[in-house]
C-alpha angles and dihedrals in degrees: 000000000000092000091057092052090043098053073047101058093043094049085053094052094041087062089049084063110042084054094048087051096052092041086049084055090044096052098045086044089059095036087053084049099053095043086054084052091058098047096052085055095051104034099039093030085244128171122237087254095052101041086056078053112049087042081063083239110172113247085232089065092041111091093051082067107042082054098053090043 
């Protein structure tokens, strides 16, 4: 029996894991879009809205980032 719940609690940690692991690429993903944002708007005097644009960031992602610019 504690083999069982041991195979259990792995599997349960490995999925942790796994799901810590995708939200962490999904998070730098966001982070490196948000920095080339920025330096659309610096460099090539953009607005918020242009540089999304620009990015060929869809309209339906575009308000996560203008409210973390």
């Amino acid at each position: 029996m504690s083999s069982l719940l041991d195979r259990v609690e792995e599997r349960g940690r490995q999925k942790g894991l796994d799901e810590g692991h995708q939200e962490g690429f999904r998070e730098g993903a966001d982070q490196k879009c948000l920095e080339n944002i920025r330096s659309l708007m610096e460099s090539m005097k953009l607005t918020a809205k242009q540089a999304m644009e620009a990015l060929k960031i869809p309209e339906s992602e575009q308000s996560k980032y203008i409210a973390r610019l």
